[in-house]
N, C-alpha and C positions, 0 to 999 in steps of 0.2 A: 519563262517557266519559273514556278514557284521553286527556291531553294529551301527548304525547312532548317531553321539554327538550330545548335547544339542543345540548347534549353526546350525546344521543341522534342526535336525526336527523344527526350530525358525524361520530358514531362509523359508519363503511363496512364498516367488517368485523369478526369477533368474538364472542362468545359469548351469546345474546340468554338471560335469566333469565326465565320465563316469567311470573312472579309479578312484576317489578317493570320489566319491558321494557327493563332497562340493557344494555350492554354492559361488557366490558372492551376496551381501546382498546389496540391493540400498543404498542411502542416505537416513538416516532420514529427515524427513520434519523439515522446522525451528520452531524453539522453540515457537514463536511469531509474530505476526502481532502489529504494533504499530501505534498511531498516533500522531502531536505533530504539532504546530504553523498553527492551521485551518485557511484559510480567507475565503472568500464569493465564492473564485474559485480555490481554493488550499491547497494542505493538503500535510507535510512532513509523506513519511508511510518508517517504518522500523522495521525491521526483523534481528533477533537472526538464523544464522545456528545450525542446527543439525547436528550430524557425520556424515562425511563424507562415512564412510566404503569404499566399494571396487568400488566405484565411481571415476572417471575421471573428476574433474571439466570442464565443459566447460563455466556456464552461471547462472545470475538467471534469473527467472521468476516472471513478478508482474503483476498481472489481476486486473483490478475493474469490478464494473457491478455496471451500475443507475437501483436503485431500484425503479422503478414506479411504483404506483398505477394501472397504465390504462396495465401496458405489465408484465404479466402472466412469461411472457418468457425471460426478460435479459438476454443480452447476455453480454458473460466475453470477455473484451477488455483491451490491453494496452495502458493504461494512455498516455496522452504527457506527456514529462520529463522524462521519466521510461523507456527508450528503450537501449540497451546492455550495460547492467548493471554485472558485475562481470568482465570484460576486465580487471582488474589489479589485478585478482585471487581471489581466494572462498573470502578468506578474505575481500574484499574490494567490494565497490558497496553494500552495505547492508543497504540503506536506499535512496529515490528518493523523488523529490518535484511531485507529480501526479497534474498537472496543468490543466487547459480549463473545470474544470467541472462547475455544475452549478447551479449557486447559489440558496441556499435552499432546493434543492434536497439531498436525502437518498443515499450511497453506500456501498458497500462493498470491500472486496482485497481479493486478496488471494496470496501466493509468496510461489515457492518450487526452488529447486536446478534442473539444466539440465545440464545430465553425457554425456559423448564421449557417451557411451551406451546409447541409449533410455530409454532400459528396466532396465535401475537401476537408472533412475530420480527418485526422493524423491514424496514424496505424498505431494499436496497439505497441507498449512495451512492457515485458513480461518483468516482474520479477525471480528470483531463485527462490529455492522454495523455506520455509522457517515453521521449524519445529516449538508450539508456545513451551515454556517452562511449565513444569511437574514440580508443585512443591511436595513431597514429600512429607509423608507423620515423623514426627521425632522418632526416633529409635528408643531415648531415655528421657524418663521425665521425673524429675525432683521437685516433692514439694519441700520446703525449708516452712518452719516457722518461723514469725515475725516477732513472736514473744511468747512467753511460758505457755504451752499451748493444755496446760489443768487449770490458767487464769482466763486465755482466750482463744479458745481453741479455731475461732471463726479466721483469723487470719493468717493467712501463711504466703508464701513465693511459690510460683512454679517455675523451674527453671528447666530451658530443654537448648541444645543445640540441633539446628540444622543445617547443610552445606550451601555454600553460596557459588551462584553460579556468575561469572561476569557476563555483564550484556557485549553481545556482538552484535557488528553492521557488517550486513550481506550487500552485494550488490551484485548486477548483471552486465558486463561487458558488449 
């Protein structure tokens, strides 16, 4: 009588060998979703791999989705900047500048591993959610002359302050 091992009855989904009752076990999902150097239209996102297992590296995957208020329904798209990512192996390719988004608005990510095999892609990992920065109009704007402005009236300074926000890294546990 067949005993099935621990890695058997563990493994959930996958290609069952008829002859030895094994499976091949997908890719775990990456460890993490990251973010890191935010501007008003752009955000570096990066991601830790998970084991490999009996996966075939082909590729990763990196999704965002604008979080709006008014649509119920986001839909998950690939970033500009973020497009065939893992080209110089699993190793490599593990972080993207996701560009054109828009400023002030909410998102999310999400990034998994894509095998030769479909059905042993890794499962999704979400990131938290990030709010792009809002720059702001100056409040105050001074122009200064440069020089006697009844000799040159064409040049002057403008001078304004606005507040700086430091960049933070979110991540997902």
């Amino acid at each position: 009588e067949f005993v099935p091992t621990e890695s058997v009855l563990l493994c959930v989904r996958g290609e069952f060998e008829p002859k030895t009752f094994q499976c091949k076990l997908p890719a775990m999902k990456p460890d993490y979703v990251l973010f890191g150097k935010p501007t008003p239209l752009e955000v570096d996102v990066t991601w830790a791999s998970g084991a490999g297992n009996d996966c075939i590296f082909s590729a990763w995957q990196l999704q965002a989705r604008h979080l709006s208020a008014d649509d119920g329904n986001s839909t998950w798209f690939e970033p500009v900047g973020c497009s065939g990512l893992g080209s110089n192996g699993r190793a490599s390719d593990t972080t993207c500048t996701a560009k054109e988004l828009l400023e002030g608005e909410t998102y999310d990510f999400r990034a998994r591993e894509v095998c030769q095999q479909p059905d042993l892609n890794s499962d999704w990992q979400f990131s938290q959610n990030i709010t792009m920065r809002k720059v702001e109009a100056p409040q105050k704007i001074f122009a200064i002359p440069v020089d006697d402005v009844t000799e040159n009236p064409s040049q002057f300074l403008i001078a304004y302050s606005v507040q700086c926000v430091p960049s933070l890294v979110l991540f997902n546990t």
